[in-house]
N, C-alpha and C positions, 0 to 999 in steps of 0.2 A: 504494500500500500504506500501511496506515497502519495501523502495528506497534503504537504506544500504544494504541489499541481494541484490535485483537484480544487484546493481553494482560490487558486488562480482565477479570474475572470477574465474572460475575452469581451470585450466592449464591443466589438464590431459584433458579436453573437450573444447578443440578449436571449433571445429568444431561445437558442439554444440551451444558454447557461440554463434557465428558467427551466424549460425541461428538464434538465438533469438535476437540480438542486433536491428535488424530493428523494430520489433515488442516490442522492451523494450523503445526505442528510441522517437517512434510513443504517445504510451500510456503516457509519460513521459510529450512530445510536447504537448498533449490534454492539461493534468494537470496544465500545463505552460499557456496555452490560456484560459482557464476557471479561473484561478486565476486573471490573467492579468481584464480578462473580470468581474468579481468581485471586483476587486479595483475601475476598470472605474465606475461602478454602486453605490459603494460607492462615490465616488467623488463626482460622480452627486447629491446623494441624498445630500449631505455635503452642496454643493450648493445650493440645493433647500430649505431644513432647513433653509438655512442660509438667505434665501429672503423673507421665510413667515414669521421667527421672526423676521427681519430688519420692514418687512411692520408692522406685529403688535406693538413694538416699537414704530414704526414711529405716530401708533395711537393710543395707550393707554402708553407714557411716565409715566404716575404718578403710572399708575400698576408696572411699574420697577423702581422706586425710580428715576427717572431723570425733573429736573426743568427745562431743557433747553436741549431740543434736537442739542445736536452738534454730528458729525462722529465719535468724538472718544466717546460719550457717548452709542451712539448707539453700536458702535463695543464694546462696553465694555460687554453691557447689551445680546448682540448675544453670547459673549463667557461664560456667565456664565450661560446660559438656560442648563437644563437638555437634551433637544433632541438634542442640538448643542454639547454638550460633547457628547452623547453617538454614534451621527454621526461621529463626529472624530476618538471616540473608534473604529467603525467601518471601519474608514479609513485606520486605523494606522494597524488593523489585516488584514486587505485586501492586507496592501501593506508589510506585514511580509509573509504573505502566498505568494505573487506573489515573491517575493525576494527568496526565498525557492526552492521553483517551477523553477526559471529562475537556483539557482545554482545546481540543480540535474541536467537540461539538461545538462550543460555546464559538468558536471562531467560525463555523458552520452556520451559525445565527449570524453573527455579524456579516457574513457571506449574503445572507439572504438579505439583511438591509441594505448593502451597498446594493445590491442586484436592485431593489426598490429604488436606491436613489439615484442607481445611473438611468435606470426607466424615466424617472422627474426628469431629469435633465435631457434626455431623448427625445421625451415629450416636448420640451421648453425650446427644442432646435438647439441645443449647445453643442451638440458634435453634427450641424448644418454642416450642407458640401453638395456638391455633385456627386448622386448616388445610384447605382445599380440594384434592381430589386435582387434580392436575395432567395434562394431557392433552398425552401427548411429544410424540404425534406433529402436534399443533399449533403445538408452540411449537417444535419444529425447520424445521416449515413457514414459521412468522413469521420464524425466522432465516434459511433461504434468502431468504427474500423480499426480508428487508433488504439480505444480501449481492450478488443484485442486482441491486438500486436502487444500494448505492455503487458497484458495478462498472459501471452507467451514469453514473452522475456523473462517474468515474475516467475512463474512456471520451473525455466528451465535453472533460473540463480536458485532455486528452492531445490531442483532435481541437485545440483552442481553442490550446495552447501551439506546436501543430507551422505553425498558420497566421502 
């Protein structure tokens, strides 16, 4: 995905843009709720890590260097296990990824306002000129077209990365 293009507007293709924005908008929202829904699963497991090593702890202290089980010996001993680090690591990318995701939509709305206010100014003759009618349903055609091309490109760096 590659969110800076699609935020892009093409001036010369309102009407284009306009078409697409629902559907740019949509796929954006998914990406926003699968992130989201990923951090939650992270959480959880952060949590749950976080209960089996408390329990173990709780019953083998002298395996973690502790002579006297107190709460804060215990929270000590939970935050320096390797699976509680790498559940937090996992935390911490969940909720950079959902942070990400939440500001593309929002920039996804602002997308839709400027698209409103380049139409005002359309309307207003500020980009007047000598002008050829435009043919939509070609140039929505050339946009599929492009779209895809990069979705074979997308594709094959995915085929390329996973080898």
């Amino acid at each position: 995905m590659n969110y800076e293009k699609d935020l892009t507007i093409d001036q010369d293709a309102l009407d284009v843009e306009w078409l697409e924005q629902p559907r740019l908008m949509m796929r954006y929202a998914r990406i926003e709720a699968e992130a989201e829904k990923q951090y939650a699963n992270a959480r959880a497991s952060l949590e749950l890590i976080k209960a089996e090593v408390d329990k173990t702890v709780r019953m083998n202290p002298e395996k973690f260097d502790i002579a006297k089980i107190t709460e804060g010996a215990v929270s000590a001993a939970i935050l320096m296990t390797d699976e509680y680090k790498e559940a937090l690591a996992a935390v911490t990318e969940a909720s950079y990824d959902w942070n990400i995701a939440k500001s593309v939509v929002k920039a996804f709305h602002q997308r839709k306002d400027a698209l409103e206010n380049l139409v005002r100014l359309h309307g207003q003759q500020y980009f007047a000129g000598p002008s050829v009618p435009r043919d939509l349903g070609k140039e929505w055609e050339k946009r599929q077209h492009q779209r895809s091309a990069d979705k074979k490109v997308g594709e094959k760096l995915t085929r390329k990365n996973n080898h």
